[in-house]
N, C-alpha and C positions, 0 to 999 in steps of 0.2 A: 587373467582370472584362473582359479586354480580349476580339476577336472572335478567331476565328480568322483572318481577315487579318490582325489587329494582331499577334497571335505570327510568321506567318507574314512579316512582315516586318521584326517587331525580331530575329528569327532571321536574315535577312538583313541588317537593318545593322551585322552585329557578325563578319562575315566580313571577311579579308587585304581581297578583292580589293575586296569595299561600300568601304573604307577607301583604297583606291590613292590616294596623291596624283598619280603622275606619269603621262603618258599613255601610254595601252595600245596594242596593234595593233588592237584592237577600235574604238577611237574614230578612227584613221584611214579618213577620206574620208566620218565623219559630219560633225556641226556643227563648222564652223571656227570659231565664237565660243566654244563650250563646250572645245572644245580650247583653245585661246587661254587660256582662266583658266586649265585645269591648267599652261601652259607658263607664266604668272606670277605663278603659288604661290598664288591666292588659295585661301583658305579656304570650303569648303563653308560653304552658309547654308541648302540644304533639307535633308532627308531623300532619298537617292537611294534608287532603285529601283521596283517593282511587284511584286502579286503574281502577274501574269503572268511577272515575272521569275525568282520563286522555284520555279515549274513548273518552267516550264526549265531550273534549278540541279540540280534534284531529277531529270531527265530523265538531265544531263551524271553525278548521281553516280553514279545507278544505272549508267549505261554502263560508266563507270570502273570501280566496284567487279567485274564481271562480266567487264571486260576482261583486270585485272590476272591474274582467274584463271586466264585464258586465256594468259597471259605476253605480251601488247600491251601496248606501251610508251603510256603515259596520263600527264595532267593534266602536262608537262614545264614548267618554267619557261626562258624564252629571252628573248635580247634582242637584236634587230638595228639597227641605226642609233640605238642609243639607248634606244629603244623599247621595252618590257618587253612580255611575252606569254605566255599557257600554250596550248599547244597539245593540243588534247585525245585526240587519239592518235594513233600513226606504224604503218602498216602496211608493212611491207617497205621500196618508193623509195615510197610516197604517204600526204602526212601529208592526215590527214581531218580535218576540224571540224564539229560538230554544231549546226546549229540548229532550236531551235521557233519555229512561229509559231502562230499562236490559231486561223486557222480554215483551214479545207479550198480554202475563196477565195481567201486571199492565198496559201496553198500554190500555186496554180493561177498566179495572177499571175507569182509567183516561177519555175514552168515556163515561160510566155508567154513573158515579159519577159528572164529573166535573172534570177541573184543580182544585188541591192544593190553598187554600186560598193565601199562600206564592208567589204563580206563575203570580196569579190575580193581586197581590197587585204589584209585579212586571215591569210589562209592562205598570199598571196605572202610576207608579213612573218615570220610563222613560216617558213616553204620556207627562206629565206632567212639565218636565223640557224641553220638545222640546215645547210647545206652550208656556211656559213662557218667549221661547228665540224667540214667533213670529211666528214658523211652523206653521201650518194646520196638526193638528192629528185628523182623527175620529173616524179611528178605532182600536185596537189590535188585534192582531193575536198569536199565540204560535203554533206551528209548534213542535207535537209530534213526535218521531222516537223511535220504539223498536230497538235495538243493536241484537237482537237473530234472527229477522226476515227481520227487513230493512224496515218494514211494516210504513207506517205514516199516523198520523190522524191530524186535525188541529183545534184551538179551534180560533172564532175571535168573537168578542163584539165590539158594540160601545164607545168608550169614558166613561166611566157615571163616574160625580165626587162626587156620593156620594160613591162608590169605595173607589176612594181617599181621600174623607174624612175619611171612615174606618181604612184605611192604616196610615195618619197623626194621628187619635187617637192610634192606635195598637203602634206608635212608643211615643207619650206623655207618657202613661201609663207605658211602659217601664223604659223612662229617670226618669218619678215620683216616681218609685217607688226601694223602699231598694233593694241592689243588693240581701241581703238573704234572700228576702222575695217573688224573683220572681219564678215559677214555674219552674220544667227541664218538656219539652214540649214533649219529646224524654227517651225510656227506654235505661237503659246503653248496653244491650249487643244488638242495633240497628244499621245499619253503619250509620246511620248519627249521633248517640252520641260515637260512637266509632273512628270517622274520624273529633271530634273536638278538634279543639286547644284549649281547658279552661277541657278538661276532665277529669283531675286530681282533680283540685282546686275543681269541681265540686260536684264531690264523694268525697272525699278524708275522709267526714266523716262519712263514711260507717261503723259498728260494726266490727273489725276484723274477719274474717274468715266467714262473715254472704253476705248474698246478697247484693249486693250494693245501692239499693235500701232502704236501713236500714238507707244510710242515711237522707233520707228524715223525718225520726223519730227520728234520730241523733237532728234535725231541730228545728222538733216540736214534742215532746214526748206524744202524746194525744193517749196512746193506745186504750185508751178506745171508743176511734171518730173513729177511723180504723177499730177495730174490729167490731162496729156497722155500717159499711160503709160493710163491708167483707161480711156479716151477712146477710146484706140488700141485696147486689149484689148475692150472692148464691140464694135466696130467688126469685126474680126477672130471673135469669138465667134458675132457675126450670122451671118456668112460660113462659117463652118466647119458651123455646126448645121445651115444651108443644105444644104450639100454632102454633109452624113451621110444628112440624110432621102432627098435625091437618089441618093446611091448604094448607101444601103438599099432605095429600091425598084429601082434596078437589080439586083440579085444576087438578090432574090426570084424570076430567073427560074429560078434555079436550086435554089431550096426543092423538095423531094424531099414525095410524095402522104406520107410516112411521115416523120413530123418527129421520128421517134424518130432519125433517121440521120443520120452527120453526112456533110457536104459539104470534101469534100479541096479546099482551095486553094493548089496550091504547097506551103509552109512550115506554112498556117494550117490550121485546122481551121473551119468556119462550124456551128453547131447554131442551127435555127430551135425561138421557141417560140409559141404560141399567144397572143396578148395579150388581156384582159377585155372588150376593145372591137372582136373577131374580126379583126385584122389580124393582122402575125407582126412578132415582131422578131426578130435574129438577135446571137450574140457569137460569140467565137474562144475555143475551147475548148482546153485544153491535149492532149498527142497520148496522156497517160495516162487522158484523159475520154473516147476516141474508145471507142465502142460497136461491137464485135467481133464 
């Protein structure tokens, strides 16, 4: 009898969207080689997706179904520059999109750092086929949710088309360019290169028995541009881990008797923690971890 991930997954490979051939808003400004097979028809060789995936599916319908009650306009189908897309729902001028992620960390990352270039380009891509068709969009939104905690943050921007203009270039250079000449954006033992549909064809010219990775030398055989790439990056790495230890014990003058507290710096946030071996180390904490 199959597991529950196996249902939970042959449930997802039998949905429209498991089955898209052509590329989505979602896949602009992820992996340029995996878009590249969708732009020259090849034919899926793995199984796509994750059961991390199907969370999240399960997350988007509940939304949906709750929404519609509501009379929110949900799950729309659009397509700008070619590009097809469902936008998961329009409030007023701000279309929002929802995503999960697995843990309450990369929730956190996701505050630090910024949404994913891919996520941005995203909702500009919907924005954009809704005021082509006449809406009032001013603003996006993307609507975070950790899976481990339930916890949500929310990221919303104005409109801005030069955005989308980034986005229309990310996909030109693409369509421009040789399918074997385009970059894998994603290492193979990642879930998102491990949960694509081209990951055969992809690797496929990996050295027997050797890291898959090999085939990117398969490719282009310049060992000699690699190992002086290798060389340099060791070189550089020495240097930097130097400079951390260095200016982690600098800002330790400003570790607080009470390490439950965090430390304002400018933009950052600094939390000291206690390390096994009685020193402290310190991260940047996002401004919704700052303790009140």
């Amino acid at each position: 009898m199959p597991s529950t991930s196996d249902l939970l997954l042959k449930w997802d490979r039998t949905r429209a969207r498991s089955n898209q051939v052509e590329i989505g808003w979602s896949e602009v400004g992820g992996c340029r080689r995996r878009t590249g097979y969708r732009l020259a028809g090849t034919l899926p060789t793995n199984p796509a997706g994750s059961v991390q995936a199907v969370l999240g599916t399960a997350v988007h319908d509940a939304i949906a179904a709750i929404s519609r009650e509501l009379g929110i306009i949900v799950e729309t189908e659009v397509r700008y520059a070619g590009v097809l897309g469902h936008y998961d729902r329009r409030e007023g001028t701000e279309l929002v999109e929802v995503k999960t992620v697995g843990t309450d960390r990369w929730l956190e990352h996701v505050e630090l750092h910024g949404p994913p270039q891919s996520n941005i380009f995203q909702v500009h891509g919907y924005a954009a086929a809704l005021i082509q068709q006449g809406i009032s969009i001013r603003t996006v939104r993307i609507d975070y949710i950790a899976r481990d905690t339930g916890r949500e943050w929310s990221w919303r921007a104005k409109f801005d088309p030069e955005v989308l203009r980034e986005a229309l270039a990310w996909i030109r250079q693409v369509r421009d360019t040789e399918l074997d000449d385009l970059p894998r954006d994603y290492l193979p033992d990642t879930t998102v290169c491990r949960s694509c549909p081209f990951f055969d064809p992809c690797w496929q010219n990996a050295v027997p028995e050797r890291n898959l990775l090999s085939a990117i030398h398969t490719d282009d055989p310049d060992t000699v541009r690699y190992a002086d790439e290798l060389f340099s990056l060791r070189a550089q790495l020495k240097e930097l881990t130097a400079r951390e230890r260095k200016v982690t014990g600098i800002l330790d003058a400003v570790r607080p008797a009470d390490t439950s507290l965090v430390v304002a710096a400018g933009g950052l946030n600094i939390k000291f923690r206690a390390t096994r071996t009685g020193s402290y180390s310190l991260n940047f904490v996002a401004p919704s971890k700052v303790d009140r």
